[in-house]
C-alpha positions in Angstrom: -23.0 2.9 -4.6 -25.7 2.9 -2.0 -25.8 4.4 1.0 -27.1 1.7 4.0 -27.4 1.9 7.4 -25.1 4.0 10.0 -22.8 2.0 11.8 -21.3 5.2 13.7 -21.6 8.3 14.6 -18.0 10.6 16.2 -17.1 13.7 16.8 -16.6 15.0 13.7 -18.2 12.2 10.7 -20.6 9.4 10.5 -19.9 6.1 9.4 -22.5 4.5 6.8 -22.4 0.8 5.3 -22.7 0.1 1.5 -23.5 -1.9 -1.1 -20.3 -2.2 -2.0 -18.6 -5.2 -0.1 -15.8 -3.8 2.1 -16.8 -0.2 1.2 -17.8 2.6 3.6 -19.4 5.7 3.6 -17.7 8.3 5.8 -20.2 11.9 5.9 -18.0 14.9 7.8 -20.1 17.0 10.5 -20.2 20.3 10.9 -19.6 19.9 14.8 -16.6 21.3 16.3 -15.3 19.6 19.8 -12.0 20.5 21.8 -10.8 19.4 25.0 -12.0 15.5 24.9 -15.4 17.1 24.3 -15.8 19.2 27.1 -16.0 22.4 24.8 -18.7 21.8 21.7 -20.1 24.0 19.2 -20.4 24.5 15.3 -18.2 25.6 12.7 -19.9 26.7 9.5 -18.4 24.8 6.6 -15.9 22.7 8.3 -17.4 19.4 7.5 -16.9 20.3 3.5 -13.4 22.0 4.1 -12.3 19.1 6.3 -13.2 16.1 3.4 -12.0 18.3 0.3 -8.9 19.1 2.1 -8.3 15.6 3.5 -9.1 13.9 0.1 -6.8 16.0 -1.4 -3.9 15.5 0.6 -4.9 11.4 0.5 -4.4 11.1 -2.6 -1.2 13.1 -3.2 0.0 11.1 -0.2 -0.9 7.7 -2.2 0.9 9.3 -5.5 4.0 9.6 -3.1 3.5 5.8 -1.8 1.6 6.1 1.1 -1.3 3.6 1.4 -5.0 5.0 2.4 -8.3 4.3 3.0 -9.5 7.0 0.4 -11.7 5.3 -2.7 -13.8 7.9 -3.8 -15.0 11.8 -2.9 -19.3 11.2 -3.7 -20.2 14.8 -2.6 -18.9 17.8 -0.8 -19.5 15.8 2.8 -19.0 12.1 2.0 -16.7 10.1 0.7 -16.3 6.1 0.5 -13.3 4.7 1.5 -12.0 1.3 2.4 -13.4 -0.9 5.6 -10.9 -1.2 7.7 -10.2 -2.0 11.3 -9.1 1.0 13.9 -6.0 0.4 15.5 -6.9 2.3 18.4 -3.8 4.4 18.4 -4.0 8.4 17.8 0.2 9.0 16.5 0.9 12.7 16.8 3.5 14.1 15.1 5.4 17.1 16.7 7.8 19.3 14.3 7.2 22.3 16.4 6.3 23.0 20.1 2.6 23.8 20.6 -0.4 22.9 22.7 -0.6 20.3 25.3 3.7 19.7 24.4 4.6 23.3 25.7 2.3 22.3 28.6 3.9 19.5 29.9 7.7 20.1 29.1 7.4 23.8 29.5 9.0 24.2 25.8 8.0 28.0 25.0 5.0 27.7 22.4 6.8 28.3 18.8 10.0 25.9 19.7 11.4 24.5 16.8 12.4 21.0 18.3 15.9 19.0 17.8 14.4 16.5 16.1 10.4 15.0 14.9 8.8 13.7 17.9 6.3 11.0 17.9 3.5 9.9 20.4 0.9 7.8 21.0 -2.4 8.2 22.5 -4.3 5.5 23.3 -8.1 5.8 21.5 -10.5 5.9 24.4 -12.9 8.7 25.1 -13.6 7.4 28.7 -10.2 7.7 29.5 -9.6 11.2 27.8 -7.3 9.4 25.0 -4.1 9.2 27.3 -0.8 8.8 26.3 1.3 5.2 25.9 4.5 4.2 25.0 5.5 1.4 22.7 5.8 -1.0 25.9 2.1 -0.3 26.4 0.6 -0.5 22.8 2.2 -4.2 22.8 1.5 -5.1 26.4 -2.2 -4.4 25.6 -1.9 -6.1 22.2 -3.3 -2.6 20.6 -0.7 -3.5 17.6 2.2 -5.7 16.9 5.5 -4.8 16.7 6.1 -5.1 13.0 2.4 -2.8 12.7 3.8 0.0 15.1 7.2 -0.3 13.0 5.4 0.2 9.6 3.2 3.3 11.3 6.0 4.9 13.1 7.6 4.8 9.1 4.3 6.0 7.5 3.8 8.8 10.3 7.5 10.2 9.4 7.2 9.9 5.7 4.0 11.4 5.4 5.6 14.3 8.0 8.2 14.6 5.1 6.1 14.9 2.5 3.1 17.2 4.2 5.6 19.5 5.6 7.7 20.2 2.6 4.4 20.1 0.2 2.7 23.1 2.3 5.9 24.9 3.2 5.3 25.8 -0.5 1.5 26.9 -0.5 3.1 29.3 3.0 1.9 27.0 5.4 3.9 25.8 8.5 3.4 22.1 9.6 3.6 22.6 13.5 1.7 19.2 14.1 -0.9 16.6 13.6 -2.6 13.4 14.2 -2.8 10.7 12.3 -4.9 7.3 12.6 -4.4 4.2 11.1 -6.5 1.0 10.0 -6.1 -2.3 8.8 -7.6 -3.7 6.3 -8.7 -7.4 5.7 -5.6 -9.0 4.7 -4.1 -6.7 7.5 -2.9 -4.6 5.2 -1.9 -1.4 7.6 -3.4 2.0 5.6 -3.7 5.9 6.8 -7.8 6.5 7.6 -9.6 8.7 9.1 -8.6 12.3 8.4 -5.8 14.9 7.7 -7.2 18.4 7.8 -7.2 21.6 9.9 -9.3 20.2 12.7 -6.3 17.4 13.2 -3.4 19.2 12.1 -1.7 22.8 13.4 -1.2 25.3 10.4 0.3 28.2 10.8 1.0 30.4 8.1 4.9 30.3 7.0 5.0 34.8 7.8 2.5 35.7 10.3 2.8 32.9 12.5 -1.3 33.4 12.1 -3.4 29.9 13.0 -5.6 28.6 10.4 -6.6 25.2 12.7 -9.1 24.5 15.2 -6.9 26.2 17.8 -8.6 30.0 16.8 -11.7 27.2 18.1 -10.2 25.7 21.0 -9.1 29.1 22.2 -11.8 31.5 21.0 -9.2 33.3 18.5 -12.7 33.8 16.2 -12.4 33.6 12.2 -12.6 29.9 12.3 -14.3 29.7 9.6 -11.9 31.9 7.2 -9.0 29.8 8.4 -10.5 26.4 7.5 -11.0 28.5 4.0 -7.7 29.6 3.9 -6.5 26.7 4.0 -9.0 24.9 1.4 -7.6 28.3 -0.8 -4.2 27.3 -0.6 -4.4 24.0 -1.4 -6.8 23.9 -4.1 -7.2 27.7 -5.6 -10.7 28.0 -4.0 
């Protein structure tokens, strides 16, 4: 497979096209952002932690019958995976009250909630990625009904399986963000990333953060967090 021109450049990867028909090139970055990108630096490493970890968890994910984008890892940093269309959507998943949640319901940070709560944010940097409701996702045709259905069943299965898979390695599964695509045939299929800089992991005894919060709020040790979590996964 060769690697062509860029077609994209985010936060945290770039976006390369192929050879391949329908085949892209995703590269991770080192770059750390937090707050809709008002807060930048680097964090040494992260772009490798962030694709091993999310390969990883793709493809047990697509053992346990969860479609992805995920095709191949190439090197530490890239990885090919499927072309597919954004559905500009950000679904977070909340098991646990934390961040921005805590904020705006004044839940105490550490809250185990009732019940899974899911949200939308609509994908749009200008607008500081605010959130929507189902009523708005279909009023601005972002997804149809029957593709917000099949995500809001993905998003909770793959809560399901995440959650009880790193319970196991010690690792709590307070909450994360998922994207999804469609593919040409409409297919919808997880993309983008699962990984500490888009999930909250807190370790199962200490309550200790290994996520890009010890970023967001200058906690320090990023870096051995993002490891940690790499370790625990994957014996590394």
């Amino acid at each position: 497979m060769k690697k062509l021109g860029q077609i994209y450049e985010g936060k945290a990867k770039k976006v390369f096209s192929t050879d391949v028909p329908e085949t892209l090139i995703v590269e991770y970055k080192d770059d750390a952002t937090a707050f809709n990108g008002l807060k930048k630096g680097t964090i040494a490493g992260k772009g490798a932690i962030n694709n091993r970890v999310t390969n990883y968890l793709m493809q047990m994910l697509e053992k346990r019958g969860i479609p992805t984008h995920f095709v191949k890892e190439l090197s530490e940093t890239e990885t090919a995976v499927k072309k597919v269309a954004i559905v500009p959507i950000e679904v977070i998943v909340r098991n646990i009250a934390a961040g921005s949640l805590s904020k705006r319901l004044g839940i105490p940070e550490g809250t185990k909630l009732k019940r899974t709560v899911l949200e939308y944010s609509y994908k749009n940097d200008e607008l500081g990625d605010p959130m929507i409701n189902e009523y708005h996702a279909l009023a601005m045709e972002l997804a149809s009904y029957d593709e917000l259905r099949k995500i809001d069943e993905y998003a909770l299965k793959i809560n399901e399986i995440l959650g009880a898979y790193l319970k196991d390695i010690g690792i709590e599964l307070i909450d994360f963000k998922l994207e999804f695509g469609r593919l040409a045939d409409g297919t919808i299929v997880l993309a983008d990333e699962i990984s500490p800089d888009t999930c909250r992991f807190w370790d199962v005894k200490t309550g200790e953060k290994l996520d890009k919060d010890r970023f967001r709020r200058d906690l320090g040790h990023v870096e051995d967090a993002y490891r940690e979590v790499l370790h625990r996964l994957m014996g590394e």
